[in-house]
N, C-alpha and C positions, 0 to 999 in steps of 0.2 A: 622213484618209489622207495629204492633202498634209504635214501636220503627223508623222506619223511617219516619210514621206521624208526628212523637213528632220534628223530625232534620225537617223535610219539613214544618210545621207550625211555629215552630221557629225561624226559618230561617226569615220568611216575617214580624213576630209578633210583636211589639215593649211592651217592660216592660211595663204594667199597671193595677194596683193594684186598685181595686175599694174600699179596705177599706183606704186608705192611700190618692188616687188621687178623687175621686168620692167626685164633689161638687155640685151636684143637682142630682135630673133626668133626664135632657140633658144628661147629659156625661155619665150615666146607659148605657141609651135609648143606645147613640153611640158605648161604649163597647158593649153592647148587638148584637147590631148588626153587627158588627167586628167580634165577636165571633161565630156568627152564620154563617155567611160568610167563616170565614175559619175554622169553622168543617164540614159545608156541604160542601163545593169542600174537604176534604181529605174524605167524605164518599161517592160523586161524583164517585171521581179519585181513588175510590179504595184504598189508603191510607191508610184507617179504612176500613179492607174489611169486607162482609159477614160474619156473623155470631164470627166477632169476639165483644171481652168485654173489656171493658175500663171505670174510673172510672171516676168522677166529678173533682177529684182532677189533676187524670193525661190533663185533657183537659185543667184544669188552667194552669198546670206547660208549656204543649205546645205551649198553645197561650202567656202567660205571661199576662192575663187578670184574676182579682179577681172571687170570688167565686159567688158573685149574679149573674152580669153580664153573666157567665157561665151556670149559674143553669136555668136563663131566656130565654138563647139560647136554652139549652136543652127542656125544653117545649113544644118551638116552633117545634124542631126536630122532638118529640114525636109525634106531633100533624100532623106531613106531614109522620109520621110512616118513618122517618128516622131512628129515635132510638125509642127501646121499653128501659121503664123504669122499672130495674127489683128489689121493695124493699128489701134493705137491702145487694143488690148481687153487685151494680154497673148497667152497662148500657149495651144494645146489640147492636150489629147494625144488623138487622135482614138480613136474606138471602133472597136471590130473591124469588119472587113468580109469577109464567109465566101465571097460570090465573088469578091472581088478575091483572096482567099489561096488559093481554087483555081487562078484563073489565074497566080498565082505559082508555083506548083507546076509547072506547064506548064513555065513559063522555066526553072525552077529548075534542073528533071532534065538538058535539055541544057546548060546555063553550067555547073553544078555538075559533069557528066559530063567535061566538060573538063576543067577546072583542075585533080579530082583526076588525073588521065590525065599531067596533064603535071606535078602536080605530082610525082606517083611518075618519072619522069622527067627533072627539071630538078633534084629537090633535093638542096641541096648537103651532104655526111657529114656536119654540125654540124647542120642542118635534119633531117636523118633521124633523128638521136639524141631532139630534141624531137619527134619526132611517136611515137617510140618512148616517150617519157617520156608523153606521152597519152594515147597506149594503155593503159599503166597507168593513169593518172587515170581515164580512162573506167571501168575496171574495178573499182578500187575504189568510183568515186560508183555504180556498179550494184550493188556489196554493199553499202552503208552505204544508199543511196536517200536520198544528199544532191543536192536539188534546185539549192541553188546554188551548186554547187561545178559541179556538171555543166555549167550555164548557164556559168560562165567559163571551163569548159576548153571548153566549145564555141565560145563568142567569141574565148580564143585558137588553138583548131583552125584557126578559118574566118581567122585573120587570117594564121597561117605556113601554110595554104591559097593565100591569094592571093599572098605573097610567092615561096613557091616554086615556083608555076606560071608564074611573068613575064610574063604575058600584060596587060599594064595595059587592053584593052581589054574580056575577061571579068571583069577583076576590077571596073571599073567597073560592072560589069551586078550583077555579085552580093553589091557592097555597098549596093543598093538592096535588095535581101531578106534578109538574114542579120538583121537587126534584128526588123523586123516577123514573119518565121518561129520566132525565137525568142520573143515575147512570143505568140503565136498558141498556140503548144505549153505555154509556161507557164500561161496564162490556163484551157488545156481539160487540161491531163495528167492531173489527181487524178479526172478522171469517165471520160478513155475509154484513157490512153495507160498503156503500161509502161514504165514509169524503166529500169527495171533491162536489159530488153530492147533499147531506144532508147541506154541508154548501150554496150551490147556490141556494137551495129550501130557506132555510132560508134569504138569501140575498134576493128574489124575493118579501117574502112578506116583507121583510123592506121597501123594494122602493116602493112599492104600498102604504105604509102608509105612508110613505113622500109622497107621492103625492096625498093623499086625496083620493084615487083610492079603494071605497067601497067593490063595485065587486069585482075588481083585489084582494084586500086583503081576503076578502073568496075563492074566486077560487084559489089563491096561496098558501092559509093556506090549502086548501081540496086534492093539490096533496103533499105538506109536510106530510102530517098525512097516506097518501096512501103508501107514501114512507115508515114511521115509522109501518105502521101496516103490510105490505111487508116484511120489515127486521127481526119483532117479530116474523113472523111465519115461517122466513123460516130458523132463527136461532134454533128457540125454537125447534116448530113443524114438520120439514122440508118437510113444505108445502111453495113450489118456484112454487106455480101457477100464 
């Protein structure tokens, strides 16, 4: 599996060497974030599954991005408990855990009920437009039943989510679960969940925040999360009450 992460990151990744190309911290910052980018969709997408180990070096050799840049990603991973950092062993990517992702869910509904509230709210007519462009996305990965296409219009949902709410203190909260939520759903979708269903919930609260629509966007964020805590327990638990 580690081996066809290495061909599927490679694949997308262009040569760049942070001791050789890196001429400021602008250009860190942007490998950094590159990098973070595509290790979390290959730990998303199962790529890098469960409980498997991979090193610092193999993730440079993957992405073709130098070793700070990497190591700065990894951090960040750590910190959303994507990867545990194991001194001296390498890296994990740790296995699911079905009650920690319930009590994720708990936080979720209230951080998430916010940000969308304020993002319908706060966001600015070029923010509306993209969450407008989403909504379409969303619609179509609900006809096509392309898994990961959805997965990155939902990572960039959740990301002009947090920009346009301004709240730098929710958004702190809820980029500690938007990672691990999303590999949780990918991991179980094809036994308990509806793509097509889950991408039209999604789509619903995009268009409420394109259109400024408060209400709309907590009431549309409170049956998405209904849906997601539905699929959790009746994959996990097989409670389909």
């Amino acid at each position: 599996m580690v081996k066809k992460a290495a061909t599927a990151i490679r694949a997308t990744a262009p040569r760049a060497d942070d001791e050789s190309t890196d001429n400021g911290a602008g250009t860190r910052g942007r490998l950094t974030d590159m990098a973070y980018q595509w290790i979390e969709e290959a730990i998303v997408t199962l790529q890098l599954p469960p409980g498997s180990t991979i090193s610092e070096f193999q993730l440079s050799e993957m992405t073709g991005i130098g070793r700070t840049p990497i190591r700065e990603a990894i951090q960040r991973l750590a910190r959303e408990h994507l990867i545990v950092v194991l001194p001296q062993r390498g890296l994990l990517v740790p296995q699911m855990d079905v009650a920690k992702q319930l009590r994720l869910l708990e936080v979720r509904r209230e951080v998430e009920r916010l940000i969308c509230r304020c993002a319908a709210r706060r966001a600015s007519a070029e923010e509306k437009q993209a969450f407008k462009r989403l909504a379409t996305e969303f619609e179509r990965s609900s006809r096509n039943g392309d898994d990961v296409a959805f997965v990155r219009a939902d990572r960039e949902f959740n990301e002009l989510c947090l920009r346009a709410a301004r709240n730098e203190f929710a958004e702190g909260s809820m980029r500690l679960m938007h990672g691990l939520s999303r590999r949780f759903w990918y991991f179980h979708y094809k036994q308990a969940a509806d793509l097509p269903e889950m991408a039209r919930l999604h789509a619903r609260v995009a268009a409420a925040i394109a259109k400024g629509d408060v209400d709309g966007a907590g009431e549309a964020l409170d049956a998405l999360l209904d849906n997601i805590e539905d699929f959790t327990r009746a994959t996990v638990l097989g409670d389909r009450r």
